[in-house]
C-alpha positions in Angstrom: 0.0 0.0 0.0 1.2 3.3 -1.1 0.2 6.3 1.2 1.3 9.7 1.5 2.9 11.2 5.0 0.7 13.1 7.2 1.6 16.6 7.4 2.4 16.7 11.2 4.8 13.7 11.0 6.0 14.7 7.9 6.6 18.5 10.0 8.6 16.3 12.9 10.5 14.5 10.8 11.7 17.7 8.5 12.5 19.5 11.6 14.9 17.0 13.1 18.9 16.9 11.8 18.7 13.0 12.3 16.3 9.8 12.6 16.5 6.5 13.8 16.1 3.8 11.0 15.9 0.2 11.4 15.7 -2.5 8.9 12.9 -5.2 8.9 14.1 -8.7 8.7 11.9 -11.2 6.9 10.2 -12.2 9.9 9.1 -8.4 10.6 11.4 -8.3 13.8 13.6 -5.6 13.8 17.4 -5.1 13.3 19.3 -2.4 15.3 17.9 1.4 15.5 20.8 3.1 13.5 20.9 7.3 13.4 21.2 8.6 10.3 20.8 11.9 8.8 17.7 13.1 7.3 16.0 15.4 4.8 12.4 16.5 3.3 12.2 17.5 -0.2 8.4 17.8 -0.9 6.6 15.0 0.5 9.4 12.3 -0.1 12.1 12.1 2.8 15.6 11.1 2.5 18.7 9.3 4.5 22.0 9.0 3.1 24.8 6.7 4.2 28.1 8.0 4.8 29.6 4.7 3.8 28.0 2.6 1.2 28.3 -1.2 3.3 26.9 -4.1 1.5 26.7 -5.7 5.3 25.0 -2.8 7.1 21.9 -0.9 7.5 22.4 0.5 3.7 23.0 -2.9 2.2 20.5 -4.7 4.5 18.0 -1.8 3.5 18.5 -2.3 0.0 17.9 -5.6 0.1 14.5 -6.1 2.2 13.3 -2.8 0.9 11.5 -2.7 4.6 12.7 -0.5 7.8 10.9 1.5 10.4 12.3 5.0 11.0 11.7 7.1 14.3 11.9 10.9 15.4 10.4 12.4 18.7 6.6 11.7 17.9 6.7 9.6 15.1 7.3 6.0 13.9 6.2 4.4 10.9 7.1 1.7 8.5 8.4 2.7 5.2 9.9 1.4 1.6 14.0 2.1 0.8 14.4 2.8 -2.4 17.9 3.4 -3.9 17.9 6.8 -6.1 20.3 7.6 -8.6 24.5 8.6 -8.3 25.1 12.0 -7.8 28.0 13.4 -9.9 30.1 12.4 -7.2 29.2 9.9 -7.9 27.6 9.1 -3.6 24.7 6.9 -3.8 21.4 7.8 -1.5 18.3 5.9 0.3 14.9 7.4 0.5 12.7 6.3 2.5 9.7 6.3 0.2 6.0 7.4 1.1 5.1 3.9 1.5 3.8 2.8 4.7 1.9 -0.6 6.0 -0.4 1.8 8.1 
């Protein structure tokens, strides 16, 4: 299911300089919360690994395509999606508007 962020948490989440983000494993459980800085850009938010890890949090990410993120107020389930190189060719992970609520 594909829904769009409510404003307020989508407010909480574009005020704060970090989340928490945890990947889902197959069995729904969760991995370790890991902080991450984060970003709005219209109604899509974004977290961007400082070191692209095929066995961490990015790579585990990337892989599921299922994490839960957290700010004061706020915790939801959401999609990781992998977006394009930059011309530096740094790679980023948004955590898309999808949500299993």
């Amino acid at each position: 299911m594909t829904a769009t962020w409510i404003p307020e948490d989508l407010g909480r989440i574009d005020s704060a300089d970090e989340l928490e983000i945890a990947v889902k494993r197959a069995d729904g459980t969760l991995q370790r919360w890991v902080p991450i800085w984060v970003v709005c850009v219209g109604e899509q938010v974004y977290v961007r690994t400082w070191h692209r890890r095929d066995t961490g949090w990015f790579g585990h990410a990337l892989r599921s395509r299922r994490a839960r993120i957290r700010v004061p107020g706020v915790e939801v389930d959401v999609a990781a999606v992998m977006m394009a190189a930059d011309r530096a060719g740094a790679r980023s992970t948004t955590t898309s508007t999808t949500s299993s609520g």
